[in-house]
ZAMI-457201 format. One line per 4 residues: their letters; for each residue x, y, z of N, C-alpha, C. Coordinates in steps of 0.1 Angstrom, whole numbers, plus 5000, padded with zeros to 4 digits. Layout:
<recs>
a> X/Y/Z/X/Y/Z/X/Y/Z; ...
</recs>
This chain:
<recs>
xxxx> 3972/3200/0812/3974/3187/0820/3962/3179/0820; 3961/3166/0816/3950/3156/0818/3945/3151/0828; 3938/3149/0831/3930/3139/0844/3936/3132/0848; 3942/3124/0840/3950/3113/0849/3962/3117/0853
xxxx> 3972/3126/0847/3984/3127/0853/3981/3142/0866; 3967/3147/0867/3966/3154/0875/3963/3149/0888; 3956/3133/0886/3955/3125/0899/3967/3121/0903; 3977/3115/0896/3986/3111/0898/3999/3122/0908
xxxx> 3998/3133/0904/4004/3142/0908/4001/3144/0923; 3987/3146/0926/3978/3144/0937/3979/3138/0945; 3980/3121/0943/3987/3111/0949/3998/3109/0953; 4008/3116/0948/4022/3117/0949/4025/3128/0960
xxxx> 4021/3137/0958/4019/3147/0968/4013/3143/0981; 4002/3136/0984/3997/3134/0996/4007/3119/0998; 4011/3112/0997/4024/3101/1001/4036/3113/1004; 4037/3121/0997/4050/3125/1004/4051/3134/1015
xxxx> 4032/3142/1017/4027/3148/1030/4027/3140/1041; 4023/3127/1036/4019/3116/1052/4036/3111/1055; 4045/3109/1047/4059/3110/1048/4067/3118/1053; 4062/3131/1054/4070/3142/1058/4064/3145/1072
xxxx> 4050/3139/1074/4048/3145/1088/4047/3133/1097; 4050/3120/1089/4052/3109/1099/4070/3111/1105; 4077/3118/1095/4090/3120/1101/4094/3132/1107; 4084/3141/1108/4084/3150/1116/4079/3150/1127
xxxx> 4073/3142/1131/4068/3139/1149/4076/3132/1155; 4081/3116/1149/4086/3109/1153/4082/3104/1172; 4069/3107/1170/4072/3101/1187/4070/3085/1190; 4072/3084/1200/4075/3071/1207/4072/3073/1220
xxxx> 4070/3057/1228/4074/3058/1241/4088/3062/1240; 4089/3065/1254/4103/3076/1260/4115/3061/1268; 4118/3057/1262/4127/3043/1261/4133/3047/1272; 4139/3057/1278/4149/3059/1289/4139/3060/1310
xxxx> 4128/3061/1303/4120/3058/1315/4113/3044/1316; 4111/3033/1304/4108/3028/1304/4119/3011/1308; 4112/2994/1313/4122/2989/1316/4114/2978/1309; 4127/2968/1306/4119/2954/1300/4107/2945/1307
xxxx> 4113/2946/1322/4104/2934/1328/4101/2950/1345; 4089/2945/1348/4085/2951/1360/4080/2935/1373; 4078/2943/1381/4072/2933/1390/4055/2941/1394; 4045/2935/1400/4034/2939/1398/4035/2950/1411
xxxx> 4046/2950/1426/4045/2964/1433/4052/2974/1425; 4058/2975/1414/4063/2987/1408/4050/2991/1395; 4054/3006/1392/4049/3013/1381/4054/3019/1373; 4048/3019/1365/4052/3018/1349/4053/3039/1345
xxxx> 4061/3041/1339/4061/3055/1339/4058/3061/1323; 4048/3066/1319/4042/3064/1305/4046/3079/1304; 4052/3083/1291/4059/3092/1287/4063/3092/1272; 4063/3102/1265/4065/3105/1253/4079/3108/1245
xxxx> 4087/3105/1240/4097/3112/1233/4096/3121/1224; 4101/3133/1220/4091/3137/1212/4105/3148/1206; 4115/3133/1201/4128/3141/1192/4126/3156/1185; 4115/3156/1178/4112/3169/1168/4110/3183/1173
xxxx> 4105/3178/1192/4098/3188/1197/4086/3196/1187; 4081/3188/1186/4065/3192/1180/4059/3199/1192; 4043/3204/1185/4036/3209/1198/4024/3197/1198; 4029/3193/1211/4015/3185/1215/4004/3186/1223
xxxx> 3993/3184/1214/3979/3196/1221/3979/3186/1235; 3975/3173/1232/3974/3162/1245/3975/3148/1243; 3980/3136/1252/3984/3126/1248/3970/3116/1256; 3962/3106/1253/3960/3098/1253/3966/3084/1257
xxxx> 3963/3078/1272/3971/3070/1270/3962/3056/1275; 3968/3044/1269/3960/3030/1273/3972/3018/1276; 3966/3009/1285/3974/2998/1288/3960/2987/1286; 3966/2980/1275/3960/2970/1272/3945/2972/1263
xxxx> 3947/2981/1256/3934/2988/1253/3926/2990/1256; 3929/2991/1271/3915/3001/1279/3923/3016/1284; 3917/3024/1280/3918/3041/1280/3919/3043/1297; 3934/3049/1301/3935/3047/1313/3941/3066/1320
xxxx> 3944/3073/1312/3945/3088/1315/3943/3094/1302; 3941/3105/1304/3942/3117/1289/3950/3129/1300; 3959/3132/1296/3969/3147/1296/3969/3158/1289; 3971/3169/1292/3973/3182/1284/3989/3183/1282
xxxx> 3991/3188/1268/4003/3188/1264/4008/3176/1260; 4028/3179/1265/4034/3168/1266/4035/3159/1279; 4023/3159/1286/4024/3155/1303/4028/3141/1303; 4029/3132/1314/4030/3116/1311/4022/3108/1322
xxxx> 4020/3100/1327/4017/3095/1339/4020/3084/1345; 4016/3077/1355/4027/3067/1365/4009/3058/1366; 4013/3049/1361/4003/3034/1366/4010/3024/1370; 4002/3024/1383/4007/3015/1393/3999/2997/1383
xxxx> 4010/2991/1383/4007/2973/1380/4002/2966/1390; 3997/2968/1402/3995/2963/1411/3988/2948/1408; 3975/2953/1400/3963/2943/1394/3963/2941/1381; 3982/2935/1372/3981/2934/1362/3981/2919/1363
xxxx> 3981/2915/1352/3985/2896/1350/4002/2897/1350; 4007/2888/1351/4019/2886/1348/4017/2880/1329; 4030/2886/1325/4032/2885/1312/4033/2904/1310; 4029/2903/1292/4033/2912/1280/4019/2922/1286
xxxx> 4022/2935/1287/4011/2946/1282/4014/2952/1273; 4006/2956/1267/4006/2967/1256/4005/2977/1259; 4012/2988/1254/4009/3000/1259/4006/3013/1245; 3999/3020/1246/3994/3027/1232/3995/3042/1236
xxxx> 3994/3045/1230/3995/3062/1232/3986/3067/1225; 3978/3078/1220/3972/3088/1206/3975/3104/1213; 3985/3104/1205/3994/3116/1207/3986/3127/1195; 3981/3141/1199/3968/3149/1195/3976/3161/1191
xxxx> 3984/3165/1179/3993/3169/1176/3985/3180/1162; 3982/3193/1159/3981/3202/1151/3971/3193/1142; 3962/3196/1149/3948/3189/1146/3947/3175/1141; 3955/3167/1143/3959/3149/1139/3962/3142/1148
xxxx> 3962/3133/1148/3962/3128/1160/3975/3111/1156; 3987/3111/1164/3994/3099/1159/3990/3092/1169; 3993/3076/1165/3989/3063/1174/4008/3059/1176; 4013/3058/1187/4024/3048/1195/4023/3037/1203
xxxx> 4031/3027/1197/4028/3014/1208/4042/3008/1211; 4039/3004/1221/4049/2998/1229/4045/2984/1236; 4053/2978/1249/4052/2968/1253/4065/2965/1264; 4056/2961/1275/4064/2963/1286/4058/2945/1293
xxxx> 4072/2940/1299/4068/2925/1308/4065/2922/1320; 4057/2919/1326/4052/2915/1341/4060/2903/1348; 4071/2906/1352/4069/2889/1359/4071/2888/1375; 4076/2874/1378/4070/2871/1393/4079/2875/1400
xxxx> 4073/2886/1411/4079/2890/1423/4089/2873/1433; 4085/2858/1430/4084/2856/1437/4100/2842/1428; 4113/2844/1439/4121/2830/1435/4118/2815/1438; 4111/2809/1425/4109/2801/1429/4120/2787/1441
xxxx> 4114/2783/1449/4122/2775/1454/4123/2757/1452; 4130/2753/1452/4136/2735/1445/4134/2729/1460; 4122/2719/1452/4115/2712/1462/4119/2698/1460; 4120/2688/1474/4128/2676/1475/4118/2664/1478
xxxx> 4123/2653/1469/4113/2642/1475/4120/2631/1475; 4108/2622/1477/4112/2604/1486/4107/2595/1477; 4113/2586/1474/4100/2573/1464/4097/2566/1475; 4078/2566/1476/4079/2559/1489/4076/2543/1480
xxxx> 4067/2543/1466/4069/2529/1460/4069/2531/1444; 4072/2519/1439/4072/2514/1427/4062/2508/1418; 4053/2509/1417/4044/2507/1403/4048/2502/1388; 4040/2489/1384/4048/2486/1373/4035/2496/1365
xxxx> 4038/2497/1350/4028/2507/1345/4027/2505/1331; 4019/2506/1324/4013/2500/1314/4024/2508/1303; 4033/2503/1294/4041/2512/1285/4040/2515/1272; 4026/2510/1268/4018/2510/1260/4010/2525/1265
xxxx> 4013/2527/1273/4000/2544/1277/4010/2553/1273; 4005/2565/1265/4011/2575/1261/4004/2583/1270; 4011/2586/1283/4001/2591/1295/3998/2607/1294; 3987/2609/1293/3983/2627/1292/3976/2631/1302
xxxx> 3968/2624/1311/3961/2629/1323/3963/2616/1330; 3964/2618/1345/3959/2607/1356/3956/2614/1366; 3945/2610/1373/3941/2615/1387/3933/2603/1393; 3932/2605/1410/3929/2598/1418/3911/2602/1420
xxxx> 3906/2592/1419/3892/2596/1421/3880/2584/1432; 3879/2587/1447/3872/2580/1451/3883/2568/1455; 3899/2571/1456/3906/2561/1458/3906/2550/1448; 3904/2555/1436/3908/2547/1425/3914/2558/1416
xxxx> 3925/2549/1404/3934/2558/1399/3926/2556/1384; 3925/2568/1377/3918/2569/1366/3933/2575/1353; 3929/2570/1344/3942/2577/1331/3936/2579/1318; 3942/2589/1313/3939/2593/1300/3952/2588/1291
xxxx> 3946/2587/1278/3963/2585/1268/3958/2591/1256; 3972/2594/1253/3969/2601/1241/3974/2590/1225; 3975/2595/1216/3978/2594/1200/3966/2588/1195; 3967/2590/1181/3955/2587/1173/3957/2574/1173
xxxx> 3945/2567/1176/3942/2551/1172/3942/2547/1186; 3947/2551/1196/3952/2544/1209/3951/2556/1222; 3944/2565/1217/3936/2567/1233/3926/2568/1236; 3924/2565/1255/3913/2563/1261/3915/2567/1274
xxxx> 3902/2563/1281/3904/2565/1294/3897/2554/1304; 3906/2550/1311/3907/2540/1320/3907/2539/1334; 3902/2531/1340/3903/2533/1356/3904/2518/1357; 3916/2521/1367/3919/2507/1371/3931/2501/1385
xxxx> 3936/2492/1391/3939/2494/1406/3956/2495/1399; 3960/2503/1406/3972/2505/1406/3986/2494/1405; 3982/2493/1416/3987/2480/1427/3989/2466/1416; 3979/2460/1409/3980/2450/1401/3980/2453/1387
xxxx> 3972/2466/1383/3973/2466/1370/3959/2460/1366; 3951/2456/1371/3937/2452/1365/3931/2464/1361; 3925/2461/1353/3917/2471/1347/3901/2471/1347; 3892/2484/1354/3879/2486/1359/3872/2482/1347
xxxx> 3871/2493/1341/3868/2500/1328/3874/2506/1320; 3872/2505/1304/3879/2517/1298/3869/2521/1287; 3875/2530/1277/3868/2536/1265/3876/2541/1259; 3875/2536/1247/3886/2543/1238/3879/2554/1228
xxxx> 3885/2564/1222/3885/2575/1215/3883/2569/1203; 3874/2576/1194/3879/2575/1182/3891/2577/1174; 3895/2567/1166/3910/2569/1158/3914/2589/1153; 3903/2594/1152/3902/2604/1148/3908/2614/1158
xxxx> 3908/2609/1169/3910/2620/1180/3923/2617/1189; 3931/2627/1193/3944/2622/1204/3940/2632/1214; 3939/2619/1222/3933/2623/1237/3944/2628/1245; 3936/2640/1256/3949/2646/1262/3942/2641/1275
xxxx> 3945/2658/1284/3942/2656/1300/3929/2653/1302; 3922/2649/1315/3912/2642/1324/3915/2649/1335; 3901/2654/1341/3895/2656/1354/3887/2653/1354; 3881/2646/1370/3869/2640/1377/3862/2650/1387
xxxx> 3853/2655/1382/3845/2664/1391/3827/2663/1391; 3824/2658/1401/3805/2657/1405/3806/2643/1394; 3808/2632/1393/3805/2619/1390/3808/2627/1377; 3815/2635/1369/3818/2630/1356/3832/2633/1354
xxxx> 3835/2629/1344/3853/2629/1337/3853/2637/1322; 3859/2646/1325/3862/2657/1313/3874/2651/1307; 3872/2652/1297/3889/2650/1288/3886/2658/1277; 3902/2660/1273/3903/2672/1264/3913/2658/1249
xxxx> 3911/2667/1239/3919/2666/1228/3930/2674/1222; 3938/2669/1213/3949/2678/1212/3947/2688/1202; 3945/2683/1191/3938/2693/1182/3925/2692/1175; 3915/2682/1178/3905/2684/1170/3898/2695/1176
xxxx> 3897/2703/1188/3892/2712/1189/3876/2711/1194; 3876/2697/1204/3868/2696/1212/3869/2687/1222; 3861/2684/1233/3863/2676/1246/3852/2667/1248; 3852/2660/1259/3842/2648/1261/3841/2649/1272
xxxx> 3827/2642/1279/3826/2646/1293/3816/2630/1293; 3821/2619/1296/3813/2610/1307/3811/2608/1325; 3805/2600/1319/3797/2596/1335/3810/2583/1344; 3813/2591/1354/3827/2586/1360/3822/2573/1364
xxxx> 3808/2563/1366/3810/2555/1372/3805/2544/1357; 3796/2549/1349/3796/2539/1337/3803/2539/1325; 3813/2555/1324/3821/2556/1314/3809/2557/1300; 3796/2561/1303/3789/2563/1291/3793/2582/1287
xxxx> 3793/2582/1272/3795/2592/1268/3788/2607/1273; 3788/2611/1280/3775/2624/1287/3769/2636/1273; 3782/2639/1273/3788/2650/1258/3795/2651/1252; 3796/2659/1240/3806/2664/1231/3806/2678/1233
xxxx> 3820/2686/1238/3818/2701/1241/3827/2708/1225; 3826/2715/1221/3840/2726/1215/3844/2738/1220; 3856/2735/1217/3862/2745/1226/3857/2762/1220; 3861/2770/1232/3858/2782/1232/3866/2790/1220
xxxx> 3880/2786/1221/3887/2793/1210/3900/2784/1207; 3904/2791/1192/3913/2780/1187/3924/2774/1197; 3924/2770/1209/3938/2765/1208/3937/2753/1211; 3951/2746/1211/3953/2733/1215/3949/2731/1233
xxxx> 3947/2715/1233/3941/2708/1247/3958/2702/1252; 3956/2707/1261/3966/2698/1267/3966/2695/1277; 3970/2700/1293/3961/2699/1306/3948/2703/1308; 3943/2694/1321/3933/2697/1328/3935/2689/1343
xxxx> 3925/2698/1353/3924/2698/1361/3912/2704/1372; 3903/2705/1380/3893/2712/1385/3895/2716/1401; 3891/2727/1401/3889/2732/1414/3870/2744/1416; 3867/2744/1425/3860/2751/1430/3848/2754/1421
xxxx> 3846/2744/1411/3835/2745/1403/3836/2748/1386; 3849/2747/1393/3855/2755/1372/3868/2743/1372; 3867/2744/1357/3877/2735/1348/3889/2745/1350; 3902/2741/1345/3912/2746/1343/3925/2744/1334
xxxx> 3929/2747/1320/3932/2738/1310/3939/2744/1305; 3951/2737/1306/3969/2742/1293/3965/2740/1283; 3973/2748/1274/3975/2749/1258/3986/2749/1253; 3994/2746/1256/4008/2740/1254/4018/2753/1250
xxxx> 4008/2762/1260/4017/2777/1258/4016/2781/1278; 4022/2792/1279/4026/2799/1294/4009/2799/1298; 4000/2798/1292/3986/2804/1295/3979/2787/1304; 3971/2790/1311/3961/2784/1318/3949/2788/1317
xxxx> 3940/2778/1314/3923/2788/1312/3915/2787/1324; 3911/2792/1331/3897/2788/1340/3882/2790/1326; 3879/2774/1330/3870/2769/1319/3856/2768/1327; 3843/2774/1328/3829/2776/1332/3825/2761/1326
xxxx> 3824/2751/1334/3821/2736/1327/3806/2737/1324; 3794/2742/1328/3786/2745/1323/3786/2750/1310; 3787/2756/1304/3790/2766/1294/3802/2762/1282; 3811/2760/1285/3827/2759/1280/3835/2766/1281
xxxx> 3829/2779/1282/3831/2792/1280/3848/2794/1287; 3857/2797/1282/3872/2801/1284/3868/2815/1296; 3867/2819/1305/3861/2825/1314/3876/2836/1317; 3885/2830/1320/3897/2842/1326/3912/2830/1323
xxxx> 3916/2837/1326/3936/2826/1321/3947/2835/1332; 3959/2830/1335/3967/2829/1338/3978/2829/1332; 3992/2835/1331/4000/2831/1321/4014/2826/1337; 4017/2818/1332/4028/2809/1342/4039/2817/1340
xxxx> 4052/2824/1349/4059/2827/1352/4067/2831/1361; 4084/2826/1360/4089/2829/1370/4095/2842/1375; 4106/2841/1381/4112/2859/1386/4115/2862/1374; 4118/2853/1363/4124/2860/1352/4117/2855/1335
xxxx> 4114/2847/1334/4108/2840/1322/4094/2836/1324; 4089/2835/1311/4073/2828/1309/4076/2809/1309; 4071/2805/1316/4068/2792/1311/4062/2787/1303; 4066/2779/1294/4058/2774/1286/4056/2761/1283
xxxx> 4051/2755/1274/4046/2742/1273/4039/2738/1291; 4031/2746/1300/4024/2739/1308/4017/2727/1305; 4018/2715/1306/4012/2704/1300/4001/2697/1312; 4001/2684/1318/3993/2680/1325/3993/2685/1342
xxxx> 3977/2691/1350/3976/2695/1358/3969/2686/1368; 3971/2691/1377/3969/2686/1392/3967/2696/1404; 3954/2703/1411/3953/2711/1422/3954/2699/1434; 3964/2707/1441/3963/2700/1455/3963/2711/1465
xxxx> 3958/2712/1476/3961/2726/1488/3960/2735/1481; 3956/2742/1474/3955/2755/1467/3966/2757/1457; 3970/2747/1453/3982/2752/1438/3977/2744/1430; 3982/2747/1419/3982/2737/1410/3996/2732/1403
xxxx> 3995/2722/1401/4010/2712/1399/4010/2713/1388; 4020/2713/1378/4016/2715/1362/4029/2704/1359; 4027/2696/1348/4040/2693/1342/4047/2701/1333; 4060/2703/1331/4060/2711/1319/4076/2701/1309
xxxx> 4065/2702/1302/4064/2694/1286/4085/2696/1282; 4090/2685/1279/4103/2682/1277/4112/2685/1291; 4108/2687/1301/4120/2688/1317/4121/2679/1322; 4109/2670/1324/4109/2662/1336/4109/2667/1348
xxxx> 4099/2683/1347/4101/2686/1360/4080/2695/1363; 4081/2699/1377/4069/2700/1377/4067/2712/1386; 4059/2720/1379/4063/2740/1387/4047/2735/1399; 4049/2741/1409/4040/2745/1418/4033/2760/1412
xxxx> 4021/2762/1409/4018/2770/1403/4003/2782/1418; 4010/2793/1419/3995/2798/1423/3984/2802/1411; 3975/2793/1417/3963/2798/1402/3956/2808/1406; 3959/2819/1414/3951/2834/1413/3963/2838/1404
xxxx> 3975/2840/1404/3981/2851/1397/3993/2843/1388; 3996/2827/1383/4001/2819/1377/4015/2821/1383; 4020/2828/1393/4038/2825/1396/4041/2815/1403; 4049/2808/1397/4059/2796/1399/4061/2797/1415
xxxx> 4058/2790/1422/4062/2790/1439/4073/2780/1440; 4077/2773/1433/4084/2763/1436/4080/2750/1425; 4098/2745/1426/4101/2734/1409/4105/2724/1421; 4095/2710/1417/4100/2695/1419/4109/2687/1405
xxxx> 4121/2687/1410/4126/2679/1395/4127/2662/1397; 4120/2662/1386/4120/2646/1389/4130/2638/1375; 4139/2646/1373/4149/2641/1361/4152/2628/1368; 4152/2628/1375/4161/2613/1383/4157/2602/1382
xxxx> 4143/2599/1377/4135/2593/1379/4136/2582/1363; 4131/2590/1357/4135/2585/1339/4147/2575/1338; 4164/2575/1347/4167/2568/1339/4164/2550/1348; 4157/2557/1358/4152/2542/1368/4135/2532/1358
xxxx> 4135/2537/1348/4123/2535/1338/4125/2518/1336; 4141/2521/1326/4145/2513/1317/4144/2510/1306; 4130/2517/1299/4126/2517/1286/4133/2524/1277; 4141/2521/1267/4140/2530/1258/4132/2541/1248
xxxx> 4120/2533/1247/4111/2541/1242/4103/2548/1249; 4108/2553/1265/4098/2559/1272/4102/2573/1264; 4091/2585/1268/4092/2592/1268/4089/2604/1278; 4090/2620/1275/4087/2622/1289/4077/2626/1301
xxxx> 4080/2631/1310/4076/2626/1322/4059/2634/1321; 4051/2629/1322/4033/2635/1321/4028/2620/1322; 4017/2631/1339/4011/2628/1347/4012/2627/1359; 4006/2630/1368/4004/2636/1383/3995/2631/1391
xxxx> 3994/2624/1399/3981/2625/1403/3982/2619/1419; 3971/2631/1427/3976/2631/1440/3966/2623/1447; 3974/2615/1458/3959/2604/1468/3958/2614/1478; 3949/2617/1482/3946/2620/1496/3947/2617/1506
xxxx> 3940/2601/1504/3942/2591/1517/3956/2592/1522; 3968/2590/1511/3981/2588/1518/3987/2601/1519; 3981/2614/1506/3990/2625/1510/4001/2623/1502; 4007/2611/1492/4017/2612/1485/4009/2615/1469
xxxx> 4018/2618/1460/4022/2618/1450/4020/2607/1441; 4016/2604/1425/4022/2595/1420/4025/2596/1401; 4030/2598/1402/4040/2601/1389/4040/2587/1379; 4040/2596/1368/4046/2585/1353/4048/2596/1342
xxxx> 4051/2587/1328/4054/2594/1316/4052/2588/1307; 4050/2591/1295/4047/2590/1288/4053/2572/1279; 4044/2565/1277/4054/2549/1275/4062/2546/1288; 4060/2549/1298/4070/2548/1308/4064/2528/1314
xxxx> 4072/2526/1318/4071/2505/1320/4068/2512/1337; 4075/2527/1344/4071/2521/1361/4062/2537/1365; 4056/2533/1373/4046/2548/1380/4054/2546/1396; 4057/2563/1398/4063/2557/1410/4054/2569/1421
xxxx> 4055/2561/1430/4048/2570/1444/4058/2578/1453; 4055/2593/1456/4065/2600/1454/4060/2605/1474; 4065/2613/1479/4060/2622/1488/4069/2632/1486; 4068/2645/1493/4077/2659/1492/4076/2663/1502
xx> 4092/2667/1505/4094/2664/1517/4090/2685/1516; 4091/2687/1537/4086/2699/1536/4101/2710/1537
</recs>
């Protein structure tokens, strides 16, 4: 027999060894202890199937790829979710079987203990509003109303009086860039981009350029908003960043959900009282969000509102932005001709 058909032989052999002993363990998570969705006061019950009845020296086990028990035998164990995120964990196993060791994974869902509840409001006024703005941020700053707009060639950020539509200041983006959300925190104005994959930060009272930031990691810009010293910024997925404005640094996230589903497209944000207000992207509606643990406390629908526009070319509803002084609300969208002033009732 030759070299080569003696390797060949060899190779054939060890494929049909890793084949015969991958079908001879067969383990898995134990599907019949396990549930699709948990809430964070229940626990998760980690357990092996082990069809072949193999002998298993000890199982290894992790949630989220941090190593969280090791067992003897076929043992299993109970982790409490107390201090998980809401969303997907991963769950892994290394099952330590006649001196080898197999890897199993799984995946179990977090979501919110809490139903959200459907919150009611008032138009206390009417705003005509520029329909030319493809609106992606607005917020109230110092009792003046500031806006962001997005698409290439035509966005900026502007501050200007409500009430008449005069305009303070503005700055426009380069053609290059489609501008998203705005927040105003310590005399400057952060704005984000949609996908070039960086932000800008001027000086709130001369609108001169301060910086150019890049983002921490690939994703898209879509909201912003600040609280307590930190940024906070959608990506046009269930996720929320808390953003170290110092730094850029993507620091911790949130993933948005309710008793039963992930939200997604979170779009333009607003902290008021300790929530944060999110728009979300094609509803026309706007989730009350807790930003320690992202569950939905409660949905404002403002579908009602769009067909009182008029425009045909509006589109939808993004931008939020809350006064103090009065304590109301004031709402637009995207090309929208009116901004209306809202209050919520309790």
């Amino acid at each position: 027999m030759n070299f080569h058909k003696l390797l060949s032989l060899t190779l054939f052999a060890a494929v049909v060894s890793c084949g015969e002993s991958d079908k001879e363990h067969s383990f898995s998570f134990d599907s019949s202890v396990l549930q699709e969705q948990y809430h964070r006061n229940e626990s998760v019950k980690l357990a092996i199937a082990n069809p072949k009845n193999a002998a298993i020296d000890s199982i290894v086990y992790y949630v989220n790829d941090k190593r969280i028990s090791a067992v003897k035998n076929a043992g299993n164990h109970e982790f409490p979710l107390t201090d998980a995120k809401l969303g997907y964990q991963s769950l892994k196993a290394m099952v330590f079987t006649g001196g080898e060791s197999v890897e199993v994974t799984d995946r179990i869902e977090v979501v919110s203990e809490i139903q959200p509840k459907l919150l009611e409001f008032e138009i206390v006024n009417m705003y005509s509003h520029d329909i030319g703005s493809f609106t992606q941020g607005l917020e109230f700053y110092r009792d003046t109303l500031y806006e962001g707009t997005g698409r290439n060639g035509q966005s900026y950020i502007r501050k200007y009086d409500y009430k008449t539509g005069k305009v303070y200041k503005q700055v426009d983006l380069d053609s290059k860039h489609f501008g998203e959300g705005i927040t105003i925190m310590d005399d400057k104005i952060y704005q984000l981009t949609y996908q070039s994959q960086v932000g800008f930060v001027y000086d709130a009272n001369t609108f001169k350029q301060l910086k150019e930031f890049p983002y921490d990691k690939p994703v898209e810009g879509w909201g912003l908003t600040h609280h307590d010293g930190f940024l906070y910024k959608s990506d046009g997925t269930e996720k929320i960043w808390k953003v170290d404005p110092n730094t850029f640094k993507m620091v911790d996230y949130i993933n948005v959900y309710t008793a039963s589903t992930k939200i997604k497209s979170v779009n333009e944000l607003e902290y008021v009282n300790g929530k944060i207000y999110g728009n979300i992207w094609q509803k026309d509606a706007v989730a009350v969000i807790d930003p320690a643990s992202g569950a939905v406390e409660a949905v404002l629908n403002l579908s009602s509102l769009r067909p009182q526009v008029g425009n045909p070319e509006a589109e939808v509803l993004n931008g939020i932005a809350y006064n103090p002084k009065t304590q109301t609300f004031f709402v637009t969208g995207k090309n929208w001709s009116k901004m209306f002033e809202i209050k919520i009732k309790n």
